[in-house]
MARVO-505398 format. One record per residue (C-alpha): residue in three letters; residue number from 1; y, x, z. Coordinates in steps of 0.1 Angstrom, whole numbers. Layout:
! residues N
code;pos;Y;X;Z
ALA;NUM;Y;X;Z
...
END
This chain:
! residues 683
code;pos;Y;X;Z
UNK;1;257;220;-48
UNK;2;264;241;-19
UNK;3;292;265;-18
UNK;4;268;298;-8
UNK;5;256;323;-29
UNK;6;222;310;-48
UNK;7;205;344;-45
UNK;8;178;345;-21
UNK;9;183;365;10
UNK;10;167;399;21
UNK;11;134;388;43
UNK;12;162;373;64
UNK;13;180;396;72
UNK;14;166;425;88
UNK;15;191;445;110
UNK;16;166;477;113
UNK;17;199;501;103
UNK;18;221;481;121
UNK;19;222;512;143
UNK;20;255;499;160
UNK;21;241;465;168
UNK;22;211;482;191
UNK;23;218;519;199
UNK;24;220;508;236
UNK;25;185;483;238
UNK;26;164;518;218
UNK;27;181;548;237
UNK;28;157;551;259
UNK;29;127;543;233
UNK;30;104;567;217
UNK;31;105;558;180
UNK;32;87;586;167
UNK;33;53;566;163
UNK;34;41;549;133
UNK;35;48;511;130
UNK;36;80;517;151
UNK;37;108;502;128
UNK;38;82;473;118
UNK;39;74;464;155
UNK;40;113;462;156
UNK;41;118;446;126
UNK;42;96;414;144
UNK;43;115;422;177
UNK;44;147;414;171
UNK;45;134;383;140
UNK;46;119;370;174
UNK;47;156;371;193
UNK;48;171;354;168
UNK;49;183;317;178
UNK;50;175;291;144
UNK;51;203;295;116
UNK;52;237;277;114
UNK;53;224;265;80
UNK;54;213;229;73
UNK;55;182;218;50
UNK;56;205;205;19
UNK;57;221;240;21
UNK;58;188;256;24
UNK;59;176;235;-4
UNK;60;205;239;-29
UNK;61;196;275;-25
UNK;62;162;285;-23
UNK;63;147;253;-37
UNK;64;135;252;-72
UNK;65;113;223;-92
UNK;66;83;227;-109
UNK;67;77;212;-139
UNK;68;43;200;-126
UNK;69;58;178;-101
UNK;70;94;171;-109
UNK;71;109;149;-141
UNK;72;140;172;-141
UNK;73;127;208;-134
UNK;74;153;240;-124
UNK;75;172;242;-96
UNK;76;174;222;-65
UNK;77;207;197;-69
UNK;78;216;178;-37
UNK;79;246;165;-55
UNK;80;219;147;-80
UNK;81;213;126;-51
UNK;82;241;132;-25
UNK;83;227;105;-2
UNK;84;201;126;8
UNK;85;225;151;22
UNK;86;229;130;53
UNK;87;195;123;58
UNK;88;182;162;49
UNK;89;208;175;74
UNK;90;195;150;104
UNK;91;166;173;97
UNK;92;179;204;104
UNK;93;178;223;142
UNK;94;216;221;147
UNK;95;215;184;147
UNK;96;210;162;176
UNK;97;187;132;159
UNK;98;150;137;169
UNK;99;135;108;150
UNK;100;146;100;117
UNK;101;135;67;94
UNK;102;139;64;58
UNK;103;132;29;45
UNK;104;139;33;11
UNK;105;129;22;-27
UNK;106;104;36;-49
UNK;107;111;69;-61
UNK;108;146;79;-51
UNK;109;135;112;-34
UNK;110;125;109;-4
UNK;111;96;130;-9
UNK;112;113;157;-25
UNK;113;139;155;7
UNK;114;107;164;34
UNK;115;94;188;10
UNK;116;125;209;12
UNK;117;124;197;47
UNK;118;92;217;47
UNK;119;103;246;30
UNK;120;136;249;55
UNK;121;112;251;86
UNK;122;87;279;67
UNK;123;116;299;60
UNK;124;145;296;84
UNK;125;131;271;117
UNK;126;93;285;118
UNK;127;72;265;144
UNK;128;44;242;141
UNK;129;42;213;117
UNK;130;22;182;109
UNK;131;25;165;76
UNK;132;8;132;77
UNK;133;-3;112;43
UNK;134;-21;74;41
UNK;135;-56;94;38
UNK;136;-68;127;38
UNK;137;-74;128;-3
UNK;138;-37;125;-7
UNK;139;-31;150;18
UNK;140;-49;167;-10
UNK;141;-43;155;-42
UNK;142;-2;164;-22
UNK;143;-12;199;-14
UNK;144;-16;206;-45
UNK;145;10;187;-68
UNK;146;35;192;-48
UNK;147;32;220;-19
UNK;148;14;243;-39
UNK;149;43;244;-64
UNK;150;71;241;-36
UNK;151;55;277;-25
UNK;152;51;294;-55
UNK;153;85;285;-75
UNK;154;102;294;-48
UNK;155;108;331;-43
UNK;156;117;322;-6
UNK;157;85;306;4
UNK;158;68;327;-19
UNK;159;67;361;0
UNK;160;61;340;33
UNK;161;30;324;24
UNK;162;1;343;11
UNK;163;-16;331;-19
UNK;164;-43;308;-10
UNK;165;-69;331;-32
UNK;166;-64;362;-9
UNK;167;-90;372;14
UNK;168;-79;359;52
UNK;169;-50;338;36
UNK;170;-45;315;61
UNK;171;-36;292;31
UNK;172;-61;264;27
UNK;173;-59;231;9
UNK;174;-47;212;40
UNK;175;-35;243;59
UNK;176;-1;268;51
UNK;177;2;296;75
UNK;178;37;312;73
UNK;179;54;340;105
UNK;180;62;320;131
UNK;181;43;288;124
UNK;182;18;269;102
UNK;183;19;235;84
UNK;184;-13;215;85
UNK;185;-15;185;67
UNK;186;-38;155;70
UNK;187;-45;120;64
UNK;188;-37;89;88
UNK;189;-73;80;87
UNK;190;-85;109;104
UNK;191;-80;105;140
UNK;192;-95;144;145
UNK;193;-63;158;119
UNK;194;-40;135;143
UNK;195;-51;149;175
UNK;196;-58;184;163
UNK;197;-26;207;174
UNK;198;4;207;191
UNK;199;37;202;163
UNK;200;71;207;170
UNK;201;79;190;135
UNK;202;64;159;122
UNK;203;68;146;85
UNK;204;49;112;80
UNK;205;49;100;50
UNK;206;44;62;36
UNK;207;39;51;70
UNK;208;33;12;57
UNK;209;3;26;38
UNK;210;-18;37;68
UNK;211;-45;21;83
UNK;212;-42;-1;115
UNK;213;-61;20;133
UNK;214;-71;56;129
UNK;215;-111;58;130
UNK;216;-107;34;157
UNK;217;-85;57;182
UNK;218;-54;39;181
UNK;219;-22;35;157
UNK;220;-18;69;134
UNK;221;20;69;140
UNK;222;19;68;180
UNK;223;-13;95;176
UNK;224;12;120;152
UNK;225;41;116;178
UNK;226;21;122;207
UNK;227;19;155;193
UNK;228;54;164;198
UNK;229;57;159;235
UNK;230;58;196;247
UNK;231;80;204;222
UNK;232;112;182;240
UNK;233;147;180;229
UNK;234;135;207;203
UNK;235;109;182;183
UNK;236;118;162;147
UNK;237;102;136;133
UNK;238;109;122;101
UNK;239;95;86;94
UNK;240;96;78;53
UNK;241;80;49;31
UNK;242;86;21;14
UNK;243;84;-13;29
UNK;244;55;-39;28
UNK;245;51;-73;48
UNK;246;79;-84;71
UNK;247;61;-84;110
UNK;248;38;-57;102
UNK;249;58;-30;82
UNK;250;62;1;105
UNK;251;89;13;87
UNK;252;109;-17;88
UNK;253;100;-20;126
UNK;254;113;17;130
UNK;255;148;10;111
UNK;256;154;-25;130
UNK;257;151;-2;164
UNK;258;176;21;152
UNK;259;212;24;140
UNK;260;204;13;107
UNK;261;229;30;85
UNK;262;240;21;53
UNK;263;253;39;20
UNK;264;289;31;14
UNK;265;307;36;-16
UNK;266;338;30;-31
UNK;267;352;5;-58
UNK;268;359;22;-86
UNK;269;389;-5;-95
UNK;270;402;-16;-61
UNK;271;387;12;-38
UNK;272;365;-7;-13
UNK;273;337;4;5
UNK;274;310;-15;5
UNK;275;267;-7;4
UNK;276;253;-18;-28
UNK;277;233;-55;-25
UNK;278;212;-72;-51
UNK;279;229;-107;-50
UNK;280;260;-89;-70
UNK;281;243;-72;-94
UNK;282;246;-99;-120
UNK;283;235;-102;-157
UNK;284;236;-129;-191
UNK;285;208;-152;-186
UNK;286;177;-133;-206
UNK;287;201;-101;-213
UNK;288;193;-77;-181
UNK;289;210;-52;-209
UNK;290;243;-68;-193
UNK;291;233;-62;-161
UNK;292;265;-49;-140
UNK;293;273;-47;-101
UNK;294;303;-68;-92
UNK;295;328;-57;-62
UNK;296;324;-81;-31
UNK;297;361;-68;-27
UNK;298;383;-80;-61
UNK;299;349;-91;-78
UNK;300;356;-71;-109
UNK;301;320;-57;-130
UNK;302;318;-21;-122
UNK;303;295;-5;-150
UNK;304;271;22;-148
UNK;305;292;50;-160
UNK;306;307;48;-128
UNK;307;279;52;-103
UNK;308;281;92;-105
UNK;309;314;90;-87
UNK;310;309;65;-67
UNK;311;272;80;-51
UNK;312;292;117;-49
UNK;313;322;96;-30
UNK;314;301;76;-5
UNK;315;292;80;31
UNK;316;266;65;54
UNK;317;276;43;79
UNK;318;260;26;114
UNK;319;257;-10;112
UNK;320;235;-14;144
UNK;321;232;2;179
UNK;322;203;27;182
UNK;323;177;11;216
UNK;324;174;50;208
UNK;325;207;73;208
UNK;326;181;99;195
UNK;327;167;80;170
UNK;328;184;71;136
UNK;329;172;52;106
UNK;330;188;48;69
UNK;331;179;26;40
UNK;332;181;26;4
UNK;333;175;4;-25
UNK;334;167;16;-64
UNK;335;201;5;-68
UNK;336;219;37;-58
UNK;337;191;59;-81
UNK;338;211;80;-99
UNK;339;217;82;-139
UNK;340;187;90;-158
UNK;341;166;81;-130
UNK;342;166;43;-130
UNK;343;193;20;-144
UNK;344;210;-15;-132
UNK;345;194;-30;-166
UNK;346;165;-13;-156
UNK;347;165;-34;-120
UNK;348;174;-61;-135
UNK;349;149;-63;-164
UNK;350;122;-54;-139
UNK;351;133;-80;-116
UNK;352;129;-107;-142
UNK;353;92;-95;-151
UNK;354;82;-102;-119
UNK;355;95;-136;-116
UNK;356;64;-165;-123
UNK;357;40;-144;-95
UNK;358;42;-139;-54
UNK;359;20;-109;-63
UNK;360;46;-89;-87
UNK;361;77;-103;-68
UNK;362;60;-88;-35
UNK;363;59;-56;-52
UNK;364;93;-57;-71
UNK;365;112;-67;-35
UNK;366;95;-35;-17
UNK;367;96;-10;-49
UNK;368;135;-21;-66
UNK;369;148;-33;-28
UNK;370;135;-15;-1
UNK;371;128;-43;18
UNK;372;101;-65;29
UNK;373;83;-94;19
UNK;374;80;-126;37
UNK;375;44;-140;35
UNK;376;48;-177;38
UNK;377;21;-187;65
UNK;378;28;-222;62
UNK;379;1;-247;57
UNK;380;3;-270;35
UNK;381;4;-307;37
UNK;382;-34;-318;38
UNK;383;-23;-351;23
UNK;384;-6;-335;-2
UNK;385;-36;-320;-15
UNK;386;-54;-350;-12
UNK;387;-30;-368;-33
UNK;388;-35;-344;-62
UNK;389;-72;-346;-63
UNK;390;-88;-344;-95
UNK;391;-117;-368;-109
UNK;392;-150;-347;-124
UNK;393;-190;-358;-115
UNK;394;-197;-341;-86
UNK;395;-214;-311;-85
UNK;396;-205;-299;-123
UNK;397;-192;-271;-137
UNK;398;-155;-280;-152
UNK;399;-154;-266;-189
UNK;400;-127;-236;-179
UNK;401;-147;-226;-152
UNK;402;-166;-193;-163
UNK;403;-189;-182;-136
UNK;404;-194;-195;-99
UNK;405;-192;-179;-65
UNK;406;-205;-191;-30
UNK;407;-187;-187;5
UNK;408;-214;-194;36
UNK;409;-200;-193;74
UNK;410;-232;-197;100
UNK;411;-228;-222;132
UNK;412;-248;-225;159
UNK;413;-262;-257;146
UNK;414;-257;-256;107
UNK;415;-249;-233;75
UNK;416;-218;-246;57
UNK;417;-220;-236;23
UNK;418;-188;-241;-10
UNK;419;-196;-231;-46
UNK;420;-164;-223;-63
UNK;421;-162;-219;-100
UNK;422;-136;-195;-114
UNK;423;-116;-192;-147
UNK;424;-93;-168;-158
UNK;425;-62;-159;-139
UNK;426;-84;-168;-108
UNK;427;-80;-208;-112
UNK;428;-106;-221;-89
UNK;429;-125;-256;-89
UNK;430;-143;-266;-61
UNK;431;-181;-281;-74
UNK;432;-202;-287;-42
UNK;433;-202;-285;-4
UNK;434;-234;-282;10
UNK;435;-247;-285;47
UNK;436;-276;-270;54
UNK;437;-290;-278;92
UNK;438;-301;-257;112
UNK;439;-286;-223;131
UNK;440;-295;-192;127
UNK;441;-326;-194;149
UNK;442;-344;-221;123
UNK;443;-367;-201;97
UNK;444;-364;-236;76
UNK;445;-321;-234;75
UNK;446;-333;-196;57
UNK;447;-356;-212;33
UNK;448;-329;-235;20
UNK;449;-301;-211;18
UNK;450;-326;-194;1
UNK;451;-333;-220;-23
UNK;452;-297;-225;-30
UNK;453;-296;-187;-50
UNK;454;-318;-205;-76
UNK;455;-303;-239;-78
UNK;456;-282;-245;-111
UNK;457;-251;-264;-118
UNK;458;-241;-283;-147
UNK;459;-212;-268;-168
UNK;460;-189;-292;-191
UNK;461;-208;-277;-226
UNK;462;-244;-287;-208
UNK;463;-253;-251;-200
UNK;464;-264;-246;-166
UNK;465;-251;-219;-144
UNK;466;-264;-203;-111
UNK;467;-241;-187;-83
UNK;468;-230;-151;-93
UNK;469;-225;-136;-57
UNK;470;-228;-154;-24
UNK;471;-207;-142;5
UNK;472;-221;-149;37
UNK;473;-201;-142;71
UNK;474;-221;-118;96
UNK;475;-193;-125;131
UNK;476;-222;-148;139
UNK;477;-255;-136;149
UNK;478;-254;-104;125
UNK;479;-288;-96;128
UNK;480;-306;-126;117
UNK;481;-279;-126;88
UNK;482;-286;-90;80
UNK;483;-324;-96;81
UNK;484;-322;-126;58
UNK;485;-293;-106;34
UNK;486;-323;-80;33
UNK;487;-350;-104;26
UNK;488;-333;-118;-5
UNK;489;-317;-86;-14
UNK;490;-283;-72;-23
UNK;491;-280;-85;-60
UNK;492;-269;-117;-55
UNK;493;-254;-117;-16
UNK;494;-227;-104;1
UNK;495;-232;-98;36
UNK;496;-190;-99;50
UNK;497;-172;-86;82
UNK;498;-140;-101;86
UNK;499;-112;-76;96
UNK;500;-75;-87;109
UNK;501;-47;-75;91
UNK;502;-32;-73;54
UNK;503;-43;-49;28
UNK;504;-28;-54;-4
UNK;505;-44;-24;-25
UNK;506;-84;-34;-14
UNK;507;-88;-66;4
UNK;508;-124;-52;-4
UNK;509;-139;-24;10
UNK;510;-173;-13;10
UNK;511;-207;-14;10
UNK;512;-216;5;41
UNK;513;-249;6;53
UNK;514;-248;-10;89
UNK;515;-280;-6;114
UNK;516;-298;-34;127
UNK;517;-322;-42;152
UNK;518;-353;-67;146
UNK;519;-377;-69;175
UNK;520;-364;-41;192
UNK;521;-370;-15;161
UNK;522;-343;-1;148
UNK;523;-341;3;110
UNK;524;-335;36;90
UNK;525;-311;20;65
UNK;526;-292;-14;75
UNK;527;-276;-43;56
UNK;528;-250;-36;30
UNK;529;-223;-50;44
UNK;530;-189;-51;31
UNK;531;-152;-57;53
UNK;532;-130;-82;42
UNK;533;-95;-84;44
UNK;534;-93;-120;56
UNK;535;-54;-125;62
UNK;536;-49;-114;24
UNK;537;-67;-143;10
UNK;538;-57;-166;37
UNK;539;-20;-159;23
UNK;540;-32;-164;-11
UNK;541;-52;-191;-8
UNK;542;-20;-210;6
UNK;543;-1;-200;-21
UNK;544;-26;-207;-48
UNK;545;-22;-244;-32
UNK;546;12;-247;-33
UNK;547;14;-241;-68
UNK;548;33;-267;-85
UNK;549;10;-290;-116
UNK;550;27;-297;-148
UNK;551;33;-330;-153
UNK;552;16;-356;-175
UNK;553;47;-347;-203
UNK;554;43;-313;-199
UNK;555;8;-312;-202
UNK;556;8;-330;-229
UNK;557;29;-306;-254
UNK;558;2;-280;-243
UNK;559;14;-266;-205
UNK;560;-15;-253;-189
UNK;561;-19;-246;-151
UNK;562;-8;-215;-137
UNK;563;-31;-185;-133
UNK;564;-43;-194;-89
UNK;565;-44;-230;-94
UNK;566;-66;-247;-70
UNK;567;-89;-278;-85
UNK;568;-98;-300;-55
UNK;569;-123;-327;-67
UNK;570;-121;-365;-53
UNK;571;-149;-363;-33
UNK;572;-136;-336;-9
UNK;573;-128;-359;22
UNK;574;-104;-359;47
UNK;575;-119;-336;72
UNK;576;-130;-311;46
UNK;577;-95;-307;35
UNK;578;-80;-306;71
UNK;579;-105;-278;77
UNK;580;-88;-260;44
UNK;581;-51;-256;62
UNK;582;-68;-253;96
UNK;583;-43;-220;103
UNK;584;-10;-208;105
UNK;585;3;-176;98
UNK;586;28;-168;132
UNK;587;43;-138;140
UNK;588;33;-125;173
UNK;589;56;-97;193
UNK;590;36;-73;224
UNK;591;54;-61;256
UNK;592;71;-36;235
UNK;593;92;-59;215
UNK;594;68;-50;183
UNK;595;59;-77;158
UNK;596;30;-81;143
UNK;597;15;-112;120
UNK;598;-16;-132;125
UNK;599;-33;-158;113
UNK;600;-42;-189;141
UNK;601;-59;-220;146
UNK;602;-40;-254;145
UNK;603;-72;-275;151
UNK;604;-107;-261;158
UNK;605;-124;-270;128
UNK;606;-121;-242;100
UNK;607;-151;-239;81
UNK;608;-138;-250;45
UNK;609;-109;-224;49
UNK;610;-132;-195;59
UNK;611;-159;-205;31
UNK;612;-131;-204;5
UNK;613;-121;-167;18
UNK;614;-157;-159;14
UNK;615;-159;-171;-21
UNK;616;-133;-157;-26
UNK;617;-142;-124;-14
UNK;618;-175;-126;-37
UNK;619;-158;-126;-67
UNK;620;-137;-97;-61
UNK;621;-168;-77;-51
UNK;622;-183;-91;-84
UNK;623;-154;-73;-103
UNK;624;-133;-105;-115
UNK;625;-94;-89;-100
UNK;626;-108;-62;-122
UNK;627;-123;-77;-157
UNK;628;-101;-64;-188
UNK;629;-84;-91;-213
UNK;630;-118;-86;-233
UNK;631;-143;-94;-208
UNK;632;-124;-126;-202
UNK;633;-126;-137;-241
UNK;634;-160;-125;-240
UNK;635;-168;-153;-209
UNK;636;-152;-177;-225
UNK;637;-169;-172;-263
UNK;638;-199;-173;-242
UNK;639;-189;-208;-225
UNK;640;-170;-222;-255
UNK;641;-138;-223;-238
UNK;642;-114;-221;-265
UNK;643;-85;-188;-258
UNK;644;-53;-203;-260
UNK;645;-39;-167;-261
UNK;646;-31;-146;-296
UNK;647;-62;-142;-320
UNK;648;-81;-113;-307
UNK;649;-94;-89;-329
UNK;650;-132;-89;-338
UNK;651;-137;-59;-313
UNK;652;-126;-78;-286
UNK;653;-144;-110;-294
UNK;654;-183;-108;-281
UNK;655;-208;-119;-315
UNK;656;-223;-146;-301
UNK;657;-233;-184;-313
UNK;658;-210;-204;-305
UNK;659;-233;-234;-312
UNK;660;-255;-218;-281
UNK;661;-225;-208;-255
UNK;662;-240;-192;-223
UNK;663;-222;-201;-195
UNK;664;-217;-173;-174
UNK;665;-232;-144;-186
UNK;666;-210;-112;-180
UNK;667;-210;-85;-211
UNK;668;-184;-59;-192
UNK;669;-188;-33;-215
UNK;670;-195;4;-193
UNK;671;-189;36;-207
UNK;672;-216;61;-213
UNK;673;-246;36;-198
UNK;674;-263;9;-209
UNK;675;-243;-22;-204
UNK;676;-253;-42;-177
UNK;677;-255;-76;-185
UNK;678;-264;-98;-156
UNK;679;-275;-136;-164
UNK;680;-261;-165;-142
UNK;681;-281;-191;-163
UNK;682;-309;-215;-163
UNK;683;-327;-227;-188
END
């Protein structure tokens, strides 16, 4: 904690009486008017230069926690977390840094560190500010967890911001008006918030969270900065989030340009300073309990007790050269989260949960490590796959497939058409591929796809099932596939735009309505159409195909596949599963030196791999990444596919005949409405 008093200060310092100080500048002056010592009370606030005071000083005094938004509520500690001491101080006016990166683990307080960053420039640095979240309802849902109580707990910011009920505040939900300056906050979807004012101070927040593109105008990190050019030598901008995908993470892209500083800390044995890495913190196999970090310098365990000392003794160090000798970046892993925040065992044990899934190891290297993942792009081996075809009767249903989806990508010449059944876990079987000729200027190719919505397959028991959701792509000829998506209606098809880029939280987005033209008229309400993520489930579709099969041994002591298995019958041929690893993922850098990931063709010939994504696609818009343990049981009572999970309990099980399974048919129950309970089945 700093040294200086913790009593707030007078409204800074007024030096109306300070007779001394000004007898010579108000000689001359007739005082004798009202308003006189106020309109020299905001004279003289105006000559003074920016404080010698940093933001953890500021913060150790003024700052208080609310017990709305903060686990340990009272008074702000920097010595808590003294490795934000360096980082809030690069914030302050006094320092020379103008753009500052944080890539850091989850929750380790980097948020708290630009709120006080906040509070410092309402108080002590006024001037303009932008405070930029992933969208503008968390610009929101921020203002008011966490502004709203920075404000009123603390007396400092209190009597500097009027309360947003008063009449003329200037204190709206994404707008604080303070003497001297105003912080507006935003989201980085809102190219208008972006663009809207001039800011001397810029705070954006989870960078790797915001869209590619902001409404379309460009990348919302270039459009916040862009802000801050008349503001010179003067401007700040702080850059915080945790990582994502290696090539497209901003954050990482933003530390690898800078000086990329590190968090040293001493031995607590030997004395050697050393930043804290994962590969040394080391535990019993199955006892993350044990878990202790080992010294790279005499190798000896260092417990936990000892981190307190060790985080108050430590210091950040360069281990790059800046491109930018303004710009400086830091990074930090959950290793260095202080006691009572989150433990070794706790890294460790969380570490070992995620093992078994790309999905929860993605998320355990960005959230515990603060660093990003590497999304393998490479295809694999065709013959591979073809050497671990399965046998099943074509175009059947295998018994754990529970309801089927279709992908459908329009040619010129043809309609190219996969059903995919899926199981739980999202195991996949392929059952048909169907070519349907004709382009999208033949009526007749219509009438069959058509057809195809009402056609049943086969399921292992003998029920028969129909396709649950076709996805059909629109990048080709939109219109006629808008017109026919109309024709048939929404229930049962999918109309999909492909977009580039990842997006881990909704691959899925959608439905928007989308206006088409037939004949020259243009239609009141368009096509729902939905966007598709289509790098995500490229990446997972390769993934899903290189897991590895148990083996005949294993499988017969009871293994069962892995959740993502990929079934690939022994009729798909040669060309159809060339066309399934038809891309790479490559990593692609512009002028700039910036890198960015993409997916591209290795032979011309894709169809098989862009059907799958579409299939894929359907089920999520039917709700399977979503369905609860209990609507799984449910489709599998209804299709006689025996759980091999622990007994549920009658409430989870739905009362059906089991003599009479109906393959299929989805019973997701829906709270406060009539369940709806659509039927995939033919008689």
């Amino acid at each position: 904690m700093s040294a200086n008093s913790s009593t707030p200060s007078p409204t800074s310092g007024s030096r109306l009486h300070d007779e001394d100080d000004d007898n010579d500048l108000t000689a001359d002056l007739d005082l004798g008017f009202d308003g006189a010592e106020d309109l020299l009370r905001v004279w003289r606030q105006g000559l003074r230069p920016d404080p010698n005071l940093t933001v953890s000083e500021w913060a150790d005094q003024h700052r208080w926690l609310s017990s709305r938004g903060a686990a340990e509520p009272g008074r702000y500690r920097t010595a808590r977390a003294p490795y934000l001491r360096e980082i809030m101080d690069a914030l302050s006016p006094g320092h020379p840094a103008q753009r500052i990166t944080f890539m850091k683990a989850a929750q380790v307080g980097a948020t708290e560190a630009g709120n006080n960053w906040i509070g410092f420039v309402i108080h002590h640095a006024p001037g303009p500010m932008l405070a930029v979240l992933p969208s503008l309802e968390l610009a929101k849902r921020t203002s008011r967890g966490r502004l709203d109580p920075l404000i009123a707990d603390s007396p400092a910011l209190r009597e500097r911001v009027n309360p947003a009920r008063s009449r003329d505040a200037g204190n709206s939900m994404l707008s604080k008006e303070f003497p001297g300056g105003i912080l507006v906050l935003t989201g980085a979807n809102s190219a208008t918030g972006l663009r809207s004012m001039p800011a001397r101070y810029v705070f954006l927040d989870e960078v790797d969270a915001y869209p590619a593109s902001a409404d379309e105008e460009g990348d919302p990190v270039t459009l916040a900065e862009a802000r801050t050019t008349t503001f010179s030598h003067r401007r700040k901008v702080f850059m915080v989030s945790t990582p994502t995908i290696r090539g497209l993470s901003r954050i990482e892209r933003e530390f690898e340009a800078s000086d990329q500083r590190r968090y040293f800390v001493p031995c607590p044995h030997c004395g050697t300073m050393q930043w804290l890495q994962f590969d040394r913190l080391r535990w019993a196999k199955g006892k993350p309990e044990t878990a202790a970090y080992h010294c790279e310098g005499c190798e000896r365990p260092i417990a936990e007790h000892h981190k307190t000392e060790m985080l108050a003794k430590g210091e950040w160090r360069a281990t790059a050269v800046s491109r930018d000798p303004k710009a400086i970046g830091f990074h930090l892993s959950a290793l260095y989260s202080p006691l009572g925040w989150k433990s070794w065992s706790d890294v460790a044990r969380e570490w070992l949960a995620a093992q078994g899934s790309d999905e929860t190891l993605r998320a355990a290297r960005n959230t515990l490590l603060g660093e990003t993942w590497v999304e393998s792009g490479d295809a694999p081996e065709w013959q591979r796959l073809a050497d671990r075809r399965e046998s099943w009767k074509p175009g059947t249903v295998p018994m754990a497939g529970l309801f089927l989806t279709a992908g459908a990508d329009v040619q010129r010449d043809r309609i190219e058409v996969d059903i995919w059944a899926w199981g739980r876990g999202m195991e996949s079987w392929l059952v048909d591929h169907i070519v349907i000729p004709g382009g999208p200027d033949d009526p007749a190719a219509w009438d069959k796809l058509t057809a195809l919505l009402g056609r049943s397959w086969q399921h292992a028991n003998g029920a028969f099932m129909t396709v649950a959701r076709l996805g059909i792509d629109t990048g080709y000829e939109a219109a006629a596939v808008y017109a026919w998506s109309r024709k048939v209606g929404f229930e049962q098809v999918a109309p999909l735009k492909g977009l580039e880029g990842f997006n881990r939280s909704a691959p899925v987005s959608g439905p928007t309505f989308v206006d088409a033209t037939i004949g020259g008229k243009r239609l009141r309400r368009g096509a729902r159409l939905w966007s598709v993520a289509t790098a995500t489930f490229k990446a997972e579709t390769y993934r899903f195909l290189r897991i590895e099969r148990p083996s005949d041994e294993a499988r017969g002591s009871g293994a069962l596949d892995a959740p993502g298995t990929i079934h690939l019958p022994g009729w798909a041929d040669t060309e159809w599963l060339k066309q399934l690893v038809a891309e790479q993922l490559v990593t692609i850098r512009n002028k700039r030196g910036y890198a960015h990931q993409e997916w591209q063709k290795m032979r011309e010939r894709n169809e098989a791999l862009d059907c799958r994504v579409y299939a894929r696609a359907a089920a999520w818009i039917l709700g399977a990444d979503r369905w609860d343990e209990a609507t799984w049981r449910r489709l599998e009572a209804q299709a006689g596919v025996e759980t091999r999970l622990p007994t549920a309990t009658a409430t989870d099980i739905a009362t059906q005949d089991p003599a009479q399974p109906k393959a299929g048919t989805l019973t997701t129950p829906r709270r406060k409405r009539r369940a709806y309970t659509p039927n995939f089945m033919r008689d």
